[in-house]
N, CA, C and O atoms as a GROMACS GRO file, in nm:
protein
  628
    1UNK      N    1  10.212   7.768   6.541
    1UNK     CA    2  10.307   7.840   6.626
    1UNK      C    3  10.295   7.785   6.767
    1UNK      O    4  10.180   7.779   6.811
    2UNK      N    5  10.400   7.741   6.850
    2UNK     CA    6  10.436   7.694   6.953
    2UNK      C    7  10.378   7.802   7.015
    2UNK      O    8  10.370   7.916   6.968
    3UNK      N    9  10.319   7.749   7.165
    3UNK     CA   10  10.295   7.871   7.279
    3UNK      C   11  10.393   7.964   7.321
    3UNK      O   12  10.361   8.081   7.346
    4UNK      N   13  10.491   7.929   7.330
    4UNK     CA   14  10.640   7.979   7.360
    4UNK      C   15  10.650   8.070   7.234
    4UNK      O   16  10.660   8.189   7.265
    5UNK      N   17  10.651   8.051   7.129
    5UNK     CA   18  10.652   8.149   7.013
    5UNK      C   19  10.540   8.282   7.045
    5UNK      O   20  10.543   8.400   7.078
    6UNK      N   21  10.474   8.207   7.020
    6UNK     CA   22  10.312   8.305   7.043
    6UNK      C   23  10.320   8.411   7.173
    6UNK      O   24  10.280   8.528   7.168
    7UNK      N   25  10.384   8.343   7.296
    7UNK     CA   26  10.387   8.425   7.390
    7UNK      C   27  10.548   8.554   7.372
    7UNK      O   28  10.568   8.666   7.419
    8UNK      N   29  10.604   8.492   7.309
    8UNK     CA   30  10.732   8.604   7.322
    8UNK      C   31  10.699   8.702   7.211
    8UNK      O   32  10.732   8.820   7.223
    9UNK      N   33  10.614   8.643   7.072
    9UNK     CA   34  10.543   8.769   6.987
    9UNK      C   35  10.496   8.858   7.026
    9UNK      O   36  10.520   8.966   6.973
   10UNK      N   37  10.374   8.845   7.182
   10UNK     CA   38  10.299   8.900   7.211
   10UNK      C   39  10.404   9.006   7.305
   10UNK      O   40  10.386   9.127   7.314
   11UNK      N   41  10.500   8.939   7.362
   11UNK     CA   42  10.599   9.064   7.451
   11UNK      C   43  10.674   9.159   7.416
   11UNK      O   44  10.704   9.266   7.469
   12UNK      N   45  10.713   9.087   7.280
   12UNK     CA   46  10.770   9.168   7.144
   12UNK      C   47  10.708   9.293   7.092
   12UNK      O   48  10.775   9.395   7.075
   13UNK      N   49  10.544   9.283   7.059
   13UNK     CA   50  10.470   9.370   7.034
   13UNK      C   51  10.433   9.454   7.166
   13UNK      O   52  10.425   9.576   7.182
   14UNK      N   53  10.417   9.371   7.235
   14UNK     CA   54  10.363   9.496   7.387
   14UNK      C   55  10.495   9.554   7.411
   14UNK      O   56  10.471   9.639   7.497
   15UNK      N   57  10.606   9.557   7.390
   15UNK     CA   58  10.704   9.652   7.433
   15UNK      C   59  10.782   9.772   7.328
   15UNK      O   60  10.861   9.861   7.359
   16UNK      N   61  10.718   9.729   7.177
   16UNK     CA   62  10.732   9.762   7.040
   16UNK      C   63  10.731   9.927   7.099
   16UNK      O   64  10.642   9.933   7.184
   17UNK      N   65  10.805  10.073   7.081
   17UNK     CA   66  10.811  10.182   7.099
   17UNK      C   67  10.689  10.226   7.015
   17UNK      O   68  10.649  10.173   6.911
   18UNK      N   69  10.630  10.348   7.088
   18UNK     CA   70  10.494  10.399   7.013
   18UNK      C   71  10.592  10.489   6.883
   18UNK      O   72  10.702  10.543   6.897
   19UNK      N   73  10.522  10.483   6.781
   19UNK     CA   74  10.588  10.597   6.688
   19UNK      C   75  10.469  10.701   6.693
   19UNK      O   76  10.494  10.822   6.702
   20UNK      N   77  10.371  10.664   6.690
   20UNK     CA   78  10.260  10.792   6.678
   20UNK      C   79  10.180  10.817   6.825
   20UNK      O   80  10.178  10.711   6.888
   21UNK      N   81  10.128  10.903   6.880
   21UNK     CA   82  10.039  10.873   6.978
   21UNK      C   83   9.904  10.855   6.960
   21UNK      O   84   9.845  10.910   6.868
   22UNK      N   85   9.830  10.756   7.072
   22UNK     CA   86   9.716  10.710   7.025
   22UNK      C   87   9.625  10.814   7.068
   22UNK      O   88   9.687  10.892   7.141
   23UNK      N   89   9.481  10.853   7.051
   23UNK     CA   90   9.372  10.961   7.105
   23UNK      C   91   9.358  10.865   7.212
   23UNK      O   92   9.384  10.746   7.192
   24UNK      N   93   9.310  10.917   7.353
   24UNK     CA   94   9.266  10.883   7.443
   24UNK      C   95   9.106  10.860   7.478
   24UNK      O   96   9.048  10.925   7.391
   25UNK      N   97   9.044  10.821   7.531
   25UNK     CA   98   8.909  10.755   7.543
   25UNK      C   99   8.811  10.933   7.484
   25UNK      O  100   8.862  11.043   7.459
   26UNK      N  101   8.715  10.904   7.483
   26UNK     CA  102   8.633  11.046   7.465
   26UNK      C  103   8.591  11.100   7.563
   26UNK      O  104   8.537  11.211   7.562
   27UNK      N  105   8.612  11.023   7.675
   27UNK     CA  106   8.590  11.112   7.854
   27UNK      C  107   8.744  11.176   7.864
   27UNK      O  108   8.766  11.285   7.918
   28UNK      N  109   8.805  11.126   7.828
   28UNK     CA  110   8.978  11.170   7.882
   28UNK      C  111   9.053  11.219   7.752
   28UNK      O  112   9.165  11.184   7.715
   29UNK      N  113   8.927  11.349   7.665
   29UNK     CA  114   8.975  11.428   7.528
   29UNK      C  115   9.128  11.515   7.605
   29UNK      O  116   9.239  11.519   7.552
   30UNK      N  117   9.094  11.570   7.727
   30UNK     CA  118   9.189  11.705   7.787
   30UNK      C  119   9.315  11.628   7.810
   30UNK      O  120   9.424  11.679   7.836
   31UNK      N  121   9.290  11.499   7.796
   31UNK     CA  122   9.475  11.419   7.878
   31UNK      C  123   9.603  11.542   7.832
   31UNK      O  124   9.676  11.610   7.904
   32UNK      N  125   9.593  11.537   7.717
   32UNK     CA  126   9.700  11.564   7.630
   32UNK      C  127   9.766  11.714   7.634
   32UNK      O  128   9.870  11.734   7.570
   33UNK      N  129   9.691  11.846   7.729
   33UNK     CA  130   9.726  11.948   7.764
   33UNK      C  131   9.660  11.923   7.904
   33UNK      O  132   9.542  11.937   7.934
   34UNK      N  133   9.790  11.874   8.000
   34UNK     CA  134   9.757  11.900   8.161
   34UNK      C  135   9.776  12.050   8.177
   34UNK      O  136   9.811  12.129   8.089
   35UNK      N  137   9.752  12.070   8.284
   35UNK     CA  138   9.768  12.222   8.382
   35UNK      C  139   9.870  12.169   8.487
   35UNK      O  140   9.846  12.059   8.537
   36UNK      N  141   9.952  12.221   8.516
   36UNK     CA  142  10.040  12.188   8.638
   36UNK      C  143   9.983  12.215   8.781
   36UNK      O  144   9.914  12.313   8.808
   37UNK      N  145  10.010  12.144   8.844
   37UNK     CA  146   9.931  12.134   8.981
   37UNK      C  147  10.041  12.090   9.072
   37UNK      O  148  10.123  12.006   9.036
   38UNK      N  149  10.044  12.142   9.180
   38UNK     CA  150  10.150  12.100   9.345
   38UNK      C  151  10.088  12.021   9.455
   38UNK      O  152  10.013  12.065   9.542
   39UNK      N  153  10.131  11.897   9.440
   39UNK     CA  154  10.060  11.830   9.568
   39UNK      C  155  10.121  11.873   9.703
   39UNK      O  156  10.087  11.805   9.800
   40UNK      N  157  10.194  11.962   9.722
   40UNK     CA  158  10.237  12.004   9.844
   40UNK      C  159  10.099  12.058   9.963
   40UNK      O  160  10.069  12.035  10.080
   41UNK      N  161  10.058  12.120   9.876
   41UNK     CA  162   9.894  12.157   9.950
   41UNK      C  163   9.800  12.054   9.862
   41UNK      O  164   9.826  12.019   9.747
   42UNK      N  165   9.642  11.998   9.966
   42UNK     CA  166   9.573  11.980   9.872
   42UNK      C  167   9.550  12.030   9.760
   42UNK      O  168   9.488  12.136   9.756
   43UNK      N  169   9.601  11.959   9.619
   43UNK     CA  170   9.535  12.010   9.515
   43UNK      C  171   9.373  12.026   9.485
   43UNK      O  172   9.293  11.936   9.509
   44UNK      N  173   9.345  12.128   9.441
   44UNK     CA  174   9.207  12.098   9.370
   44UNK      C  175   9.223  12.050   9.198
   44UNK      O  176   9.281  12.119   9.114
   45UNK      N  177   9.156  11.913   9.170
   45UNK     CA  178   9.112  11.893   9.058
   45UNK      C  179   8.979  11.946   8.983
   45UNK      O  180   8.898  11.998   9.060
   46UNK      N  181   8.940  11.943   8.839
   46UNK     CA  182   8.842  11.970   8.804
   46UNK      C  183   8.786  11.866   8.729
   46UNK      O  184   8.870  11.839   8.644
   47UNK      N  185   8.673  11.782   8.714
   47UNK     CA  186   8.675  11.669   8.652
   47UNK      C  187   8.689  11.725   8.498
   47UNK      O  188   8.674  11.846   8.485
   48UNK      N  189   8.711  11.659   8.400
   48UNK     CA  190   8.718  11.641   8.282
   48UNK      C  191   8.895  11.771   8.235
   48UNK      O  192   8.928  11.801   8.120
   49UNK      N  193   8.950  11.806   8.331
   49UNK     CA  194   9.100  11.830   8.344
   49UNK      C  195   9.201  11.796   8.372
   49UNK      O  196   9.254  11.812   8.482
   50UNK      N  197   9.250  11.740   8.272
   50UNK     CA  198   9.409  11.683   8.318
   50UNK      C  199   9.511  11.757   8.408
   50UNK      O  200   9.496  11.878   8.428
   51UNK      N  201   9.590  11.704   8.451
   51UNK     CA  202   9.738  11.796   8.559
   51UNK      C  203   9.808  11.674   8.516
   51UNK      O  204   9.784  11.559   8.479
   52UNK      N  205   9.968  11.809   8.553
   52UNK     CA  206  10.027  11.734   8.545
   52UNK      C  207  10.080  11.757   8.684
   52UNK      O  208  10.116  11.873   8.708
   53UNK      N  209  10.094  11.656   8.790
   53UNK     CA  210  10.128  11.670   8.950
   53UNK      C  211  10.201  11.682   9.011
   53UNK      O  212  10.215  11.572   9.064
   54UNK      N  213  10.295  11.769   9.061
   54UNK     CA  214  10.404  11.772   9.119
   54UNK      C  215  10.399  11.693   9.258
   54UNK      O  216  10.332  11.760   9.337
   55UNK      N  217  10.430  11.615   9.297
   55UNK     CA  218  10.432  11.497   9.367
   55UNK      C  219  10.502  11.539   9.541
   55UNK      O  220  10.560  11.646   9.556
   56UNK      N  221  10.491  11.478   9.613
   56UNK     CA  222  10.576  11.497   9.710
   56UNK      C  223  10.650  11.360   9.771
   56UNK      O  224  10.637  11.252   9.713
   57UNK      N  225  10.733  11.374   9.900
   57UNK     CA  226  10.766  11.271   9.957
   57UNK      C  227  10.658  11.179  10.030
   57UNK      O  228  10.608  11.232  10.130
   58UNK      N  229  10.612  11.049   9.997
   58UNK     CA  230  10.492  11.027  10.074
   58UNK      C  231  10.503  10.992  10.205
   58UNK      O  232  10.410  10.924  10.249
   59UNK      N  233  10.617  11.028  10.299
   59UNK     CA  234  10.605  11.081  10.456
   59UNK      C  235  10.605  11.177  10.472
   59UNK      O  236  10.628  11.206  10.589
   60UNK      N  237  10.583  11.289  10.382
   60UNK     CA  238  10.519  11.424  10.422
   60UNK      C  239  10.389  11.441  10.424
   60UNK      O  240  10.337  11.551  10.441
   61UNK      N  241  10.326  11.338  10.407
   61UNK     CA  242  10.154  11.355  10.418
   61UNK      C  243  10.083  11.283  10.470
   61UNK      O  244  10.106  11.162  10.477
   62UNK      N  245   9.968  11.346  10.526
   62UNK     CA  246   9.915  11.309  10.589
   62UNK      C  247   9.756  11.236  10.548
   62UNK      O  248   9.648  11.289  10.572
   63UNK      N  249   9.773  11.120  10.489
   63UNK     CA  250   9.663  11.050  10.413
   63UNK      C  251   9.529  11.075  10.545
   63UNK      O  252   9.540  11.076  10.668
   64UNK      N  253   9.399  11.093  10.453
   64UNK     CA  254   9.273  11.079  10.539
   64UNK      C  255   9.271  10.959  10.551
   64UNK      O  256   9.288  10.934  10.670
   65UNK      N  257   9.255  10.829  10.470
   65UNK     CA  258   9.244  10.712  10.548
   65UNK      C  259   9.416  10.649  10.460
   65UNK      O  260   9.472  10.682  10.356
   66UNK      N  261   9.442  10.568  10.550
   66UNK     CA  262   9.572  10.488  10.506
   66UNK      C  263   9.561  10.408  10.348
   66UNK      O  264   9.497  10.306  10.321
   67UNK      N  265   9.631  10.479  10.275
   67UNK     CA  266   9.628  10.380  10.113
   67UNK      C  267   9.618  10.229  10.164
   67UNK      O  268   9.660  10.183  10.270
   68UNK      N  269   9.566  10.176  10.084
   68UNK     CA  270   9.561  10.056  10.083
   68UNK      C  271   9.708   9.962  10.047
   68UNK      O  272   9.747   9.855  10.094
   69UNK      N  273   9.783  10.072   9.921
   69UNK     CA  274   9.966   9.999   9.894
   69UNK      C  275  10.026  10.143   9.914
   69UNK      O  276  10.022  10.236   9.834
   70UNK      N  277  10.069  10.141  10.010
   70UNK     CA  278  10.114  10.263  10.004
   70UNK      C  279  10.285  10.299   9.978
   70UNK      O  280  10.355  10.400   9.990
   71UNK      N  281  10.305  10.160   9.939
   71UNK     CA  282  10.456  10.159   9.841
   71UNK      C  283  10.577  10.199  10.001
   71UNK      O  284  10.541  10.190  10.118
   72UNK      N  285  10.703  10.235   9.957
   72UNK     CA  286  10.758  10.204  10.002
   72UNK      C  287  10.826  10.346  10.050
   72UNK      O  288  10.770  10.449  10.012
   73UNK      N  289  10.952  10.355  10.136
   73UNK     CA  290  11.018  10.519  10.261
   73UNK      C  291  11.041  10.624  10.076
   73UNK      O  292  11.019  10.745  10.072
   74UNK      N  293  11.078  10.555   9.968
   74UNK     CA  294  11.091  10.653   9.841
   74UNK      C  295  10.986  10.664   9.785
   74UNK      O  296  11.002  10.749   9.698
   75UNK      N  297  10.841  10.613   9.783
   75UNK     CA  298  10.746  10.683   9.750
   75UNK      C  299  10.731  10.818   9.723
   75UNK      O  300  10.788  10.893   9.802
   76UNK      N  301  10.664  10.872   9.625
   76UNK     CA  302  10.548  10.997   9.607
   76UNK      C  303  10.431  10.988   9.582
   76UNK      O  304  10.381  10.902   9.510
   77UNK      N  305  10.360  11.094   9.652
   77UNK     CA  306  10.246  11.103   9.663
   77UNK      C  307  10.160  11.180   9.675
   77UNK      O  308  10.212  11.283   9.718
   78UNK      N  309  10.028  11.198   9.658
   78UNK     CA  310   9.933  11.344   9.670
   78UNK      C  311   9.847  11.341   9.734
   78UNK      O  312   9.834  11.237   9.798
   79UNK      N  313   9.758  11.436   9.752
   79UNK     CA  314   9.647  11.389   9.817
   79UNK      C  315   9.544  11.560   9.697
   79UNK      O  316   9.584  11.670   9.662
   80UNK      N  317   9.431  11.498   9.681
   80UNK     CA  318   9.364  11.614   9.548
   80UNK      C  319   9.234  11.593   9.622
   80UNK      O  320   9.201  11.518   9.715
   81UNK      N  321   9.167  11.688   9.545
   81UNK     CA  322   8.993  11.715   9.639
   81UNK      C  323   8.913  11.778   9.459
   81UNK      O  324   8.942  11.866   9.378
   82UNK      N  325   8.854  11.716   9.464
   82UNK     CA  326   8.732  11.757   9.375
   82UNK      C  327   8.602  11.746   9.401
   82UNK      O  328   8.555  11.667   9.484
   83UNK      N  329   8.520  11.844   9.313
   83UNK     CA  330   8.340  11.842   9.320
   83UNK      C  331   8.321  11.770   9.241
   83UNK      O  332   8.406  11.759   9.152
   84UNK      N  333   8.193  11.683   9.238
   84UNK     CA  334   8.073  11.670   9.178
   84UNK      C  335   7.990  11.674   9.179
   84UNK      O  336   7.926  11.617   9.267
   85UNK      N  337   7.930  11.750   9.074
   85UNK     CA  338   7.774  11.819   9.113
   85UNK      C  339   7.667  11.769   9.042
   85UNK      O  340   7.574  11.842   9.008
   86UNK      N  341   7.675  11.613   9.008
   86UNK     CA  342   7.606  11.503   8.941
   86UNK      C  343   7.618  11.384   9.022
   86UNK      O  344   7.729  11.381   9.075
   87UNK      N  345   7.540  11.280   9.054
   87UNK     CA  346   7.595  11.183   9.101
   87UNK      C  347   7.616  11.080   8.933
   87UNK      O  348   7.583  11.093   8.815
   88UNK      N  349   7.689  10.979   9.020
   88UNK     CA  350   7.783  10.913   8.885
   88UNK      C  351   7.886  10.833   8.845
   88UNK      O  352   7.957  10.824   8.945
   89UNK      N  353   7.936  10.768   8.754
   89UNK     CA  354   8.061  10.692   8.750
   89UNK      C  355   8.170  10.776   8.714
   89UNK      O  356   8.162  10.825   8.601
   90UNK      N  357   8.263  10.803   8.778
   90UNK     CA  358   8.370  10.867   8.747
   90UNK      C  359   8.502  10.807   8.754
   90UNK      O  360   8.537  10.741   8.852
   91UNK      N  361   8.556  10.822   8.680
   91UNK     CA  362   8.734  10.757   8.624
   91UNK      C  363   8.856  10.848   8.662
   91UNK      O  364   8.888  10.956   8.610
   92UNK      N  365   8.912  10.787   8.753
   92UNK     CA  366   9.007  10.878   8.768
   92UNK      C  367   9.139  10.777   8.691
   92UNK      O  368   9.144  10.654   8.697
   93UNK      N  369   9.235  10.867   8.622
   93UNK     CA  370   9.312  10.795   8.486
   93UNK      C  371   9.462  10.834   8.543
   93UNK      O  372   9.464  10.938   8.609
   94UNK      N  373   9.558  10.781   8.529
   94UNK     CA  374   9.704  10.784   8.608
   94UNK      C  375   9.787  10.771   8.411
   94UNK      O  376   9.758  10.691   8.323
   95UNK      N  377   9.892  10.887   8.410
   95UNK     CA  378  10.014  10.823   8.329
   95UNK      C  379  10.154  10.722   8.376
   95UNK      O  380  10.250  10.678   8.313
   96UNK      N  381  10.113  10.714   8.509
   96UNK     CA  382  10.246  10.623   8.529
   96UNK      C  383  10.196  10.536   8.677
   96UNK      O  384  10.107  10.571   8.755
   97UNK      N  385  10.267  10.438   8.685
   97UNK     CA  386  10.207  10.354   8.822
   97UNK      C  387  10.218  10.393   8.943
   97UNK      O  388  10.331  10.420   8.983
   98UNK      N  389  10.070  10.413   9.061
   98UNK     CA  390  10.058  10.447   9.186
   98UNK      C  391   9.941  10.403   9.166
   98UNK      O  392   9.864  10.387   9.072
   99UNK      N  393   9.949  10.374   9.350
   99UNK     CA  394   9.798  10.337   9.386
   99UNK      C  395   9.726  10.422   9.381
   99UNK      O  396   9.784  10.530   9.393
  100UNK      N  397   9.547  10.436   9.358
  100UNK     CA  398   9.464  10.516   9.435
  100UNK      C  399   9.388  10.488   9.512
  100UNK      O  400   9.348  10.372   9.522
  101UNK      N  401   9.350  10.572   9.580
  101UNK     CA  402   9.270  10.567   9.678
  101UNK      C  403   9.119  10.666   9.680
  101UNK      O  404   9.130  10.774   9.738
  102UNK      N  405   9.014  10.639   9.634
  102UNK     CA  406   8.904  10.753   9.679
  102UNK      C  407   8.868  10.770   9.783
  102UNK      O  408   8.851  10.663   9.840
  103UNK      N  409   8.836  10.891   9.868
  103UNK     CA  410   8.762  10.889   9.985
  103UNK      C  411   8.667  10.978   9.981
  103UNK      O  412   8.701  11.097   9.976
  104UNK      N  413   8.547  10.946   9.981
  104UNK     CA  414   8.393  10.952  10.066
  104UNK      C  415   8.351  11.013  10.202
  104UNK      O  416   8.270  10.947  10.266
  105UNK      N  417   8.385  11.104  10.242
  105UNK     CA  418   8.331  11.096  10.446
  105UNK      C  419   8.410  11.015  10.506
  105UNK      O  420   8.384  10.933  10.594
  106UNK      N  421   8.530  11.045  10.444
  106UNK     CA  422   8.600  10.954  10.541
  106UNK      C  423   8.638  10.845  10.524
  106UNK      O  424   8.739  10.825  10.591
  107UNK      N  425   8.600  10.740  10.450
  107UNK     CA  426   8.612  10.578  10.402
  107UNK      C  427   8.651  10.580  10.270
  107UNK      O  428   8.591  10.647  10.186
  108UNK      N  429   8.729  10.524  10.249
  108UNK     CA  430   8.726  10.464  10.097
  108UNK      C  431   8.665  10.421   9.994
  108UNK      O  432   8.616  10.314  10.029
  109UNK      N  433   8.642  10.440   9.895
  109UNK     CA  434   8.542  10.403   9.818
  109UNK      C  435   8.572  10.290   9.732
  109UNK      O  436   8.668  10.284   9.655
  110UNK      N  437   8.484  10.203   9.749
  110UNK     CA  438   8.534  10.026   9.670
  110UNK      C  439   8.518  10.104   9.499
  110UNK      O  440   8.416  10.171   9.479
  111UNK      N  441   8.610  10.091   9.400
  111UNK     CA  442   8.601  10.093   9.269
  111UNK      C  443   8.517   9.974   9.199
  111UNK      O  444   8.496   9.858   9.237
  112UNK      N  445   8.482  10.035   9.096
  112UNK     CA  446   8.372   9.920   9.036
  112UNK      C  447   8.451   9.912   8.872
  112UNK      O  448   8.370   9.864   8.793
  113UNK      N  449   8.554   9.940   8.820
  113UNK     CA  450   8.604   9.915   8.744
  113UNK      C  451   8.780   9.929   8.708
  113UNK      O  452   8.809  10.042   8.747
  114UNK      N  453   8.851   9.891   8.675
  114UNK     CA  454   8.975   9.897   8.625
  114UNK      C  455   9.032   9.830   8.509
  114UNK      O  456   9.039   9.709   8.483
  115UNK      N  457   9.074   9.945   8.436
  115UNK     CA  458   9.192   9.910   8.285
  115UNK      C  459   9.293  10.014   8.247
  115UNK      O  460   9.323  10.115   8.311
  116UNK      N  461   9.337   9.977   8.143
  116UNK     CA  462   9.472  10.066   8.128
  116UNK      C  463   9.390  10.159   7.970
  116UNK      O  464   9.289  10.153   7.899
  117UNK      N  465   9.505  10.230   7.985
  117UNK     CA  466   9.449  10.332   7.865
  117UNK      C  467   9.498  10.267   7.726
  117UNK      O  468   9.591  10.186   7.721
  118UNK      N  469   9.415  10.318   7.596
  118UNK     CA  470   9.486  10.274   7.490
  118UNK      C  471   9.654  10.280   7.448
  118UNK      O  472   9.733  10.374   7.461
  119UNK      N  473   9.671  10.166   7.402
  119UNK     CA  474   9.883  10.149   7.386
  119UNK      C  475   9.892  10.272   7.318
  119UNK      O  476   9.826  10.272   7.214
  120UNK      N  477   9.966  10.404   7.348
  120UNK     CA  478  10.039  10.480   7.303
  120UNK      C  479   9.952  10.605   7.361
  120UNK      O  480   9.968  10.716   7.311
  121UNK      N  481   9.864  10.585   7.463
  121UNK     CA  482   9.776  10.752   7.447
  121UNK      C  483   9.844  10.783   7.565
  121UNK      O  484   9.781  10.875   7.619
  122UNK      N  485   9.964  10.744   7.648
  122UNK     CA  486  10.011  10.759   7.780
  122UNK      C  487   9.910  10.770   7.883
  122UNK      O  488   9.925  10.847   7.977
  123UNK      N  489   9.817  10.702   7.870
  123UNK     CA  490   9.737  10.692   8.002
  123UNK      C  491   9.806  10.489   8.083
  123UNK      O  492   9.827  10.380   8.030
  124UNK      N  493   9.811  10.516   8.157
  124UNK     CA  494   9.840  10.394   8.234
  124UNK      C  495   9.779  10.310   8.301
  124UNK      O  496   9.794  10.189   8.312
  125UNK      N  497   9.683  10.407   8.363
  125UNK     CA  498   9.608  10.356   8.430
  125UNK      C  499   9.446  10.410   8.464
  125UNK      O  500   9.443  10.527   8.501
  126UNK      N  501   9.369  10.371   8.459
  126UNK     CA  502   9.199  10.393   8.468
  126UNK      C  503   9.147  10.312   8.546
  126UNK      O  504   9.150  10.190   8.537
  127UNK      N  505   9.068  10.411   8.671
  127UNK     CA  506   8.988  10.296   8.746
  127UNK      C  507   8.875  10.406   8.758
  127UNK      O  508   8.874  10.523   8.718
  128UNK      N  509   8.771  10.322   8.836
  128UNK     CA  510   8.620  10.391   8.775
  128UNK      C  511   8.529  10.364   8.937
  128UNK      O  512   8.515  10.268   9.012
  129UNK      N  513   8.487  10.496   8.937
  129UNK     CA  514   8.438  10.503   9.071
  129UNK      C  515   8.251  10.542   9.078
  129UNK      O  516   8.189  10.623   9.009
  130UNK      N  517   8.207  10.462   9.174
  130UNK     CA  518   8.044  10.569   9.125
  130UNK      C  519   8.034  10.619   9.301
  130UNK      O  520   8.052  10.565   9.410
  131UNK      N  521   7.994  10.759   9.246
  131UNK     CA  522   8.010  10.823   9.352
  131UNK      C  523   7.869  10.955   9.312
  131UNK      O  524   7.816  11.005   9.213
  132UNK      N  525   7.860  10.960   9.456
  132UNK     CA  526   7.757  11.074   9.461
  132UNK      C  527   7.775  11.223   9.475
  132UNK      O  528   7.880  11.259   9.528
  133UNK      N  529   7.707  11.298   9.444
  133UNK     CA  530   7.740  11.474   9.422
  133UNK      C  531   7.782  11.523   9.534
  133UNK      O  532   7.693  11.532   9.618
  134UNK      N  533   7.917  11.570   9.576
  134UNK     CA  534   7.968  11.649   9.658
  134UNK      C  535   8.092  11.621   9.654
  134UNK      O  536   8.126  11.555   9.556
  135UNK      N  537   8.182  11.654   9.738
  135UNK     CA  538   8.340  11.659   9.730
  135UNK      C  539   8.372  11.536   9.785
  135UNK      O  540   8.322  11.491   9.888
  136UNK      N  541   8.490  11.461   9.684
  136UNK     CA  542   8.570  11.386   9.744
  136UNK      C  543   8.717  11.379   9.760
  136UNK      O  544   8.766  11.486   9.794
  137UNK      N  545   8.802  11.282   9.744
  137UNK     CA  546   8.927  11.329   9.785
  137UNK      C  547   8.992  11.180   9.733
  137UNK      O  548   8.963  11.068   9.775
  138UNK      N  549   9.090  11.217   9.630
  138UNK     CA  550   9.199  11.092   9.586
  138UNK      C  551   9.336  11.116   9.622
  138UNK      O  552   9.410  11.214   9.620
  139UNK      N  553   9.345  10.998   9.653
  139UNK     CA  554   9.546  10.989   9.719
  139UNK      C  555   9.583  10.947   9.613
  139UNK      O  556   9.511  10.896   9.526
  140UNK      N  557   9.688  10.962   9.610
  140UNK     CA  558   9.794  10.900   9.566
  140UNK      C  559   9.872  10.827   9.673
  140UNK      O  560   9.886  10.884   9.782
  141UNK      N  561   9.923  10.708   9.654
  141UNK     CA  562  10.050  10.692   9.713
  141UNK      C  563  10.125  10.569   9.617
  141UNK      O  564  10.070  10.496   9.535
  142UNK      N  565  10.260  10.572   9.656
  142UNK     CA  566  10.368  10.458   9.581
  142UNK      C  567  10.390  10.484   9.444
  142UNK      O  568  10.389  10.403   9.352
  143UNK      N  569  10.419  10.662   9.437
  143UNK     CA  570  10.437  10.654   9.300
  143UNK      C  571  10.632  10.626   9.269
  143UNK      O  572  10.703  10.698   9.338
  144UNK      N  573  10.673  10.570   9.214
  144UNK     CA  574  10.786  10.607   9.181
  144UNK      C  575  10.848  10.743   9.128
  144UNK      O  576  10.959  10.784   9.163
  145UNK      N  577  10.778  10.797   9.053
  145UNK     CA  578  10.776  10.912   9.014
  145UNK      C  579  10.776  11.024   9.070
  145UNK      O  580  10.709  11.008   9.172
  146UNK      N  581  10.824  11.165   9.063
  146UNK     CA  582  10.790  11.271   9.169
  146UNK      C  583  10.687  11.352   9.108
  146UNK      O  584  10.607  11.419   9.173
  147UNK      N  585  10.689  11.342   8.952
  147UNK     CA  586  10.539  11.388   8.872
  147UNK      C  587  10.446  11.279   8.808
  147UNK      O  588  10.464  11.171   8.752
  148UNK      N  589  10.356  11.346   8.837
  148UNK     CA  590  10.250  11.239   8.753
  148UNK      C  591  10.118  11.300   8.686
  148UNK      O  592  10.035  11.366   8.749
  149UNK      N  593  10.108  11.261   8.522
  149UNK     CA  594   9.970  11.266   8.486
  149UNK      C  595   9.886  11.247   8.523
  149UNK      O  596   9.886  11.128   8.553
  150UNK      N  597   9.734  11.321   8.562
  150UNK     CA  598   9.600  11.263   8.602
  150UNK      C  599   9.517  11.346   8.528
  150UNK      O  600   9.548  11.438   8.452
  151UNK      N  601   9.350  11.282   8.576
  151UNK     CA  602   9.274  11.317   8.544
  151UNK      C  603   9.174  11.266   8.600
  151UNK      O  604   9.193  11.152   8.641
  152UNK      N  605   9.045  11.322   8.623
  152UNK     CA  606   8.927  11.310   8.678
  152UNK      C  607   8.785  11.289   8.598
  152UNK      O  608   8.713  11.370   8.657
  153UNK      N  609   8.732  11.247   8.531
  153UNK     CA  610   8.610  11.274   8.430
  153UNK      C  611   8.488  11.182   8.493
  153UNK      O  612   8.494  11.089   8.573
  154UNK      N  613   8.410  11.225   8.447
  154UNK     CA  614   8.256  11.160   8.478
  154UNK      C  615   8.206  11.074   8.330
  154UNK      O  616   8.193  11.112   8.214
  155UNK      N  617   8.192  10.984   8.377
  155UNK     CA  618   8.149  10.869   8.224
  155UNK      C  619   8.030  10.884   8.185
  155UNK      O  620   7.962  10.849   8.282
  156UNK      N  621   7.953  10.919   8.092
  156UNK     CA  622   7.845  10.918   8.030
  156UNK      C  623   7.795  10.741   8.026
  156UNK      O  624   7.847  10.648   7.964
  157UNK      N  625   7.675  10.741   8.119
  157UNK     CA  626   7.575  10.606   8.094
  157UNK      C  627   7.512  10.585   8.001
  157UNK      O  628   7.443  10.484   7.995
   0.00000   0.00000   0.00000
């Protein structure tokens, strides 16, 4: 099979419609029943709970530190606050494309991992943070979307 073959198979199959949905990782069991949540005020998240996010205009907010892509004047966006009362690697998981952002005291927190969720479990996006016990705070920004799936979980080492 020609490369040219091989590569349009592979676009063929990656765009193939899900018929069944796939289970999501075993940190991210809750994806599949979010709780609705309003980013109009800081949301509070809970780790190992999905939302589903009601989004805002992202010039109505006021980011703690500036996203890094913070997309474009039609953006949406959030800004959420959660505990942890472990220190740890934690994944915060997106159903549709936006940047994130963690913040720490103020600074951003460099991620130490990123992938997408299994084809069909509607997770989109997974990036993986290690962070220490107390409250932090994830943005959103550049979502296209005005809602969006998330989730917060702590990864078992």
């Amino acid at each position: 099979m020609s490369m040219t073959l091989a590569a349009l198979f592979l676009l063929q199959a990656a765009a193939a419609p899900c018929t069944t949905v796939a289970p999501p990782p075993p940190e991210l069991r809750g994806w599949a029943q979010p709780r609705a949540v309003d980013a109009s005020a800081e949301a509070v998240l809970t780790p190992g709970v999905a939302v589903r996010a009601k989004l805002v205009p992202q010039a109505t907010l006021r980011f703690a530190v500036k996203p890094e892509k913070p997309g474009d004047a039609a953006s949406h966006g959030g800004i959420f606050r959660f505990v942890t009362t472990q220190p740890g690697r934690y994944r915060v998981a997106l159903g549709s494309g936006a940047w994130i952002d963690l913040v720490d005291g103020g600074r951003s927190v460099a991620s130490v991992g990123h992938g997408h969720g299994p084809a069909c479990s509607g997770i989109r996006k997974m990036v993986d943070f290690d962070l220490p016990a107390g409250t932090h705070i994830v943005q959103i920004a550049g979502s296209r979307e005005p809602t969006l799936t998330m989730m917060v979980a702590r990864l078992a080492r």
